[in-house]
C-alpha positions as CSV (number, residue, x, y, z in Angstrom):
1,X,3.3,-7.7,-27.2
2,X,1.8,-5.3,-25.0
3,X,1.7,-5.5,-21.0
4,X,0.9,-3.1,-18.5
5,X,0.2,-2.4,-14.3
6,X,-3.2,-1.5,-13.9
7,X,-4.6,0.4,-10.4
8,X,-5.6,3.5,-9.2
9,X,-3.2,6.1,-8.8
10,X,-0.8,4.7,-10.6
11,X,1.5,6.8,-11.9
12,X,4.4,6.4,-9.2
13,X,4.3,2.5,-9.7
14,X,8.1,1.3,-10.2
15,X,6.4,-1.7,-12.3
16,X,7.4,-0.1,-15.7
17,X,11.0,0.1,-15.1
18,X,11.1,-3.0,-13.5
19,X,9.4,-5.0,-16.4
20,X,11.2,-2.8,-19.0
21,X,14.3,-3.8,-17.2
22,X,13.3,-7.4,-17.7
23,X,12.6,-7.4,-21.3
24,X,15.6,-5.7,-22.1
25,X,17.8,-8.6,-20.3
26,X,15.5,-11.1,-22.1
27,X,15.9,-9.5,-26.0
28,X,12.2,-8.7,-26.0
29,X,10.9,-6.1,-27.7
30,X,8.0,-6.0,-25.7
31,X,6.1,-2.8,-24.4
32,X,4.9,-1.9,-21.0
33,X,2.7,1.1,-19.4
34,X,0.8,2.0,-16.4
35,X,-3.1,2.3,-16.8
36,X,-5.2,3.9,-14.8
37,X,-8.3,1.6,-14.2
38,X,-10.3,2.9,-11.6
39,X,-12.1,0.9,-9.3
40,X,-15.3,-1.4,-10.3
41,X,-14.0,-0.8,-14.2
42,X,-12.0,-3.5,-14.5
43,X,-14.3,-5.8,-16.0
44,X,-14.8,-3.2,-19.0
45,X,-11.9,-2.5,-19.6
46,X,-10.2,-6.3,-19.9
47,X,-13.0,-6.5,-22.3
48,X,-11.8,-3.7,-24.8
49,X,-8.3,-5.4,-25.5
50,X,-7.3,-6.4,-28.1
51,X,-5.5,-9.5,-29.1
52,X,-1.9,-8.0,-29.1
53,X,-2.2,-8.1,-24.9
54,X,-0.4,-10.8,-22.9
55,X,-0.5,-9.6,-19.4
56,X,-1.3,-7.5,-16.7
57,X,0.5,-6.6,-13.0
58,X,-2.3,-5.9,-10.8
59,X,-2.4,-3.3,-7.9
60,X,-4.9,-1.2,-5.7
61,X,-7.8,-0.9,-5.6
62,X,-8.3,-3.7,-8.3
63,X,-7.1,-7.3,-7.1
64,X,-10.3,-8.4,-6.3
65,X,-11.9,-7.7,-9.3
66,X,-8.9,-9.2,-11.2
67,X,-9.6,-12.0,-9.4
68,X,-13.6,-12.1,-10.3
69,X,-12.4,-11.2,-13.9
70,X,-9.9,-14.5,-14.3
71,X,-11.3,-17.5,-16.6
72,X,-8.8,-19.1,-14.7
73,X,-7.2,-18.6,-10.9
74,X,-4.1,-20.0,-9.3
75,X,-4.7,-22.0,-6.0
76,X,-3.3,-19.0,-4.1
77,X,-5.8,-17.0,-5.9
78,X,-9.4,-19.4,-5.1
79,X,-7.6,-19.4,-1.5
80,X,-7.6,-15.6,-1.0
81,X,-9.8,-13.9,-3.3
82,X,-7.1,-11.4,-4.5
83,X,-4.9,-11.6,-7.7
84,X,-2.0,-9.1,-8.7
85,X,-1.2,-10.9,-12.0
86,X,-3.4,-11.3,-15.2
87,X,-2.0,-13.4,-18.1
88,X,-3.9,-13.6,-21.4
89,X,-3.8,-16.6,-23.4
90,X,-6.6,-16.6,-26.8
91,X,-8.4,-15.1,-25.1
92,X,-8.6,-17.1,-22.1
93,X,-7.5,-14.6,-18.8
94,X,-5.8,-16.8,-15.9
95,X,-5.0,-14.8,-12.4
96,X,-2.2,-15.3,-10.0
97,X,-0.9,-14.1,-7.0
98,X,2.7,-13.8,-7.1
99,X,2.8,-11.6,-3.3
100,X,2.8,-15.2,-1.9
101,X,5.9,-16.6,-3.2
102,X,7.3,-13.1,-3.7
103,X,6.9,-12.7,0.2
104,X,8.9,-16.2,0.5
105,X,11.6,-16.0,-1.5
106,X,12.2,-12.1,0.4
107,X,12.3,-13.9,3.5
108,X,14.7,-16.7,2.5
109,X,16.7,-14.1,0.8
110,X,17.1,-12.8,3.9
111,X,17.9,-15.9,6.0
112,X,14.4,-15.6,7.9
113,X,13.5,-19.4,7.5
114,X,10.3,-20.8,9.5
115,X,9.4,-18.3,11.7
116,X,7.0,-19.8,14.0
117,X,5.3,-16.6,15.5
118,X,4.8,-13.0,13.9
119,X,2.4,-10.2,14.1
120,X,1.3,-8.3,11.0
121,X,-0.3,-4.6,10.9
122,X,-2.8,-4.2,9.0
123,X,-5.5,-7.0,7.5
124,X,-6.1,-5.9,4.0
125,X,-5.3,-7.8,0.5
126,X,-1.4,-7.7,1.1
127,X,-2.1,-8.8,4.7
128,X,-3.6,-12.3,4.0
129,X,-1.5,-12.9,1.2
130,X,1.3,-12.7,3.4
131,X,0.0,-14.9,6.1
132,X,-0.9,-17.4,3.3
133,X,3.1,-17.2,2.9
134,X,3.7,-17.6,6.6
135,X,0.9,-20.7,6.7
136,X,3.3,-22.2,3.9
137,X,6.5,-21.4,5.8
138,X,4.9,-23.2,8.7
139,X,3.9,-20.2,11.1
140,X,2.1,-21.3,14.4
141,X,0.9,-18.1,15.6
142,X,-0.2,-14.8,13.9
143,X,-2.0,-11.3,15.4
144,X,-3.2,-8.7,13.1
145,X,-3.0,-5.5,14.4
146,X,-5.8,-3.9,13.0
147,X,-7.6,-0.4,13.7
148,X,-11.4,-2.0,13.0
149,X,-11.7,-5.8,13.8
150,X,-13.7,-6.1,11.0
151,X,-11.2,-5.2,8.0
152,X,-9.2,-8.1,9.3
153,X,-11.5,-11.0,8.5
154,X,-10.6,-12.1,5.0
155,X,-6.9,-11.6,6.4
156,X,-7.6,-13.9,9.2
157,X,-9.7,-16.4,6.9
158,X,-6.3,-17.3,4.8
159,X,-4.7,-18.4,8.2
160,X,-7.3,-20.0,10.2
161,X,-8.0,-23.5,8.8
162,X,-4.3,-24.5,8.7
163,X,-3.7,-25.4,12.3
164,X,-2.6,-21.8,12.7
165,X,-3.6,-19.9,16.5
166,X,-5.1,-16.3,15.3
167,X,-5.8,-13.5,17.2
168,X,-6.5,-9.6,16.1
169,X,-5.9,-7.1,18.5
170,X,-6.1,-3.1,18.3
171,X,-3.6,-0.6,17.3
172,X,-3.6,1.0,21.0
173,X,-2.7,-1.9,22.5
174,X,0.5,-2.4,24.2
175,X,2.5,-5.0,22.2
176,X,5.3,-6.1,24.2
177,X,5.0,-9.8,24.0
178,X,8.0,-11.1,21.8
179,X,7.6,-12.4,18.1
180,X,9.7,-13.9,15.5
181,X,8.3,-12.0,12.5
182,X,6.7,-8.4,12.8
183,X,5.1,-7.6,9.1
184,X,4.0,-4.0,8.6
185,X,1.3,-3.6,5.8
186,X,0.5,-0.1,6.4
187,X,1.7,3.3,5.3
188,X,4.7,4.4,8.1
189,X,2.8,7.4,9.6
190,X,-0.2,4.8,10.8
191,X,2.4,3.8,13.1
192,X,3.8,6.8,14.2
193,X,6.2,6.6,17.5
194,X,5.8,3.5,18.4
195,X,8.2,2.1,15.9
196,X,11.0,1.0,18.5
197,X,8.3,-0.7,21.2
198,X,7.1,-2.6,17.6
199,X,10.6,-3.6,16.9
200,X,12.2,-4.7,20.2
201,X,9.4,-7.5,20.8
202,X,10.2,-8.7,17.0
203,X,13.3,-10.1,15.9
204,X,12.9,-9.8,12.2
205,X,11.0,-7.2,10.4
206,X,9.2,-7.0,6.8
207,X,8.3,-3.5,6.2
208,X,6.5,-3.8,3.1
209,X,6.7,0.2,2.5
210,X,9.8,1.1,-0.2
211,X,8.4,4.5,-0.4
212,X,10.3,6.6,1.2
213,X,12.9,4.8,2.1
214,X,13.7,3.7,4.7
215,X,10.7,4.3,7.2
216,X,10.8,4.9,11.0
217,X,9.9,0.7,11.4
218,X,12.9,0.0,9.1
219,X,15.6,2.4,11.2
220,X,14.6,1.0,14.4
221,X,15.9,-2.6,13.6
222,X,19.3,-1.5,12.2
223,X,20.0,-0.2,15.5
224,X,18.6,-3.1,17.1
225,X,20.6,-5.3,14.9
226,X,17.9,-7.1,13.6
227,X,17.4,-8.4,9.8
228,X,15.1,-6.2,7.9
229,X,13.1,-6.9,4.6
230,X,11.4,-4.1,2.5
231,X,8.6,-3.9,0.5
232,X,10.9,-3.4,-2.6
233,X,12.5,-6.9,-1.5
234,X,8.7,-8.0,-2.2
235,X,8.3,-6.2,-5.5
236,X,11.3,-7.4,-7.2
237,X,10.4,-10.4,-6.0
238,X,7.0,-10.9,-7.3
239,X,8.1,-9.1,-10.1
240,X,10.6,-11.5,-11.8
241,X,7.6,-14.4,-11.2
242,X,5.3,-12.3,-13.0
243,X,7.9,-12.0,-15.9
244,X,8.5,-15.6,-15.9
245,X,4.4,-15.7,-16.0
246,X,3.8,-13.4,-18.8
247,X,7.3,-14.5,-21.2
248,X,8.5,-17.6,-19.9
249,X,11.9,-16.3,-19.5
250,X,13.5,-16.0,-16.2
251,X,15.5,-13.0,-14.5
252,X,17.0,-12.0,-11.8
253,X,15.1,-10.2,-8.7
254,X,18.4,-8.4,-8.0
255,X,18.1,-6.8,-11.4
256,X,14.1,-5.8,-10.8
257,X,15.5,-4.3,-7.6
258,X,18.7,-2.1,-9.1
259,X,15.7,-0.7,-11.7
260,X,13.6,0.3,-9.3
261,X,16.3,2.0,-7.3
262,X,17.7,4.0,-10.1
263,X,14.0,5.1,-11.1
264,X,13.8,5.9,-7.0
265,X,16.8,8.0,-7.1
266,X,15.5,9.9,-10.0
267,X,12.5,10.9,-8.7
């Protein structure tokens, strides 16, 4: 069977180890790429395939379309708008969102259980899907940090409606107030110097970023003696749930992660 992650770039995606990885473990003498699909294709090319496709990872620019492409979507899916898993099925294509639970089991992984407040940079795709995780885990309280209001509003939309106090403010404010969760979504230089003022009103952060590794955001917290989840947490994460999607088999995120750190060390 053929798989592959689909997105533009793509060609520094750790997916194919990390799948590879999987099948290997699981006996399956399965295959899987990375494609580039560039944006507003999507559509096209899911209707090339041929029948010896099971599934596909999903990443930027593309989890909106995947979502608009699906026969079938997941509730996490209708709720945000955004898949990152496509699984094919005679034909029929069904989409998922495994960021959500991914995000969740990181988090427990790393003993952050029920954080009631948290403030996330950033409001794009990864954004909301993990406030939809922090609705789930019972947040009370979120703030996007956002550079234009507007680019927060589909991020905002998956927390509002659940009881759940949101607010977006502006990258130059002064952020001082204390949280239990600060979430970055964006790239490490967006943030620049004020990675320690980010950190000491947090006390648990979830740096998405795993490349390079680690960022300023993730040093701060080690001095501050804080927990710390990475993006790569995330991916192996969400990973091993779409592997379980695609081939039914189950394995272990710690494996998914020690692939994608050999691959990192390589590069």
């Amino acid at each position: 069977m053929l798989c592959a992650v689909l997105g533009s770039p793509i060609a520094h995606s750790l997916s194919p180890v990390m799948h590879r990885a999987a099948y290997a473990e699981l006996g399956l003498d399965w295959s899987y790429e990375a494609v580039d699909v560039a944006e507003g294709t999507l559509s096209a090319f899911l209707g090339s395939l041929g029948d010896d496709v099971r599934g596909f990872s999903v990443t930027a620019p593309l989890k909106r379309e995947a979502a608009e492409a699906a026969h079938q979507r997941s509730e996490s899916v209708e709720v945000l708008g955004v898949a990152n898993t496509l699984v094919i099925d005679d034909g029929m294509i069904s989409a998922h969102n495994t960021d959500v639970p991914g995000a969740g089991a990181a988090l427990e992984e790393a003993r952050i259980r029920s954080p009631l407040t948290a403030r996330i940079l950033g409001g794009g795709a990864t954004a909301a899907s993990i406030a939809l995780t922090l609705v789930r885990m019972g947040i009370e309280e979120i703030d996007f940090v956002v550079r234009d209001p507007a680019r927060a509003a589909e991020a905002q939309a998956a927390a509002r409606g659940h009881g759940v106090v949101v607010q977006v403010r502006l990258f130059d404010e002064s952020m001082i107030d204390a949280v239990d969760l600060l979430v970055s979504t964006v790239p490490g230089d967006a943030i620049g110097a004020r990675s320690h003022e980010l950190v000491e009103s947090s006390r648990a952060v979830f740096d998405v970023v795993y490349n390079p590794w680690p960022t300023d955001l993730a040093r701060a917290p080690g001095q501050a003696g804080i927990p710390v989840v990475s993006g790569l947490d995330l991916l192996a994460h969400q990973a091993a749930l779409q592997v379980d999607l695609m081939t039914g088999g189950e394995v272990s995120p710690q494996l998914l992660r020690k692939a994608a750190l050999d691959e990192l060390s390589r590069r």
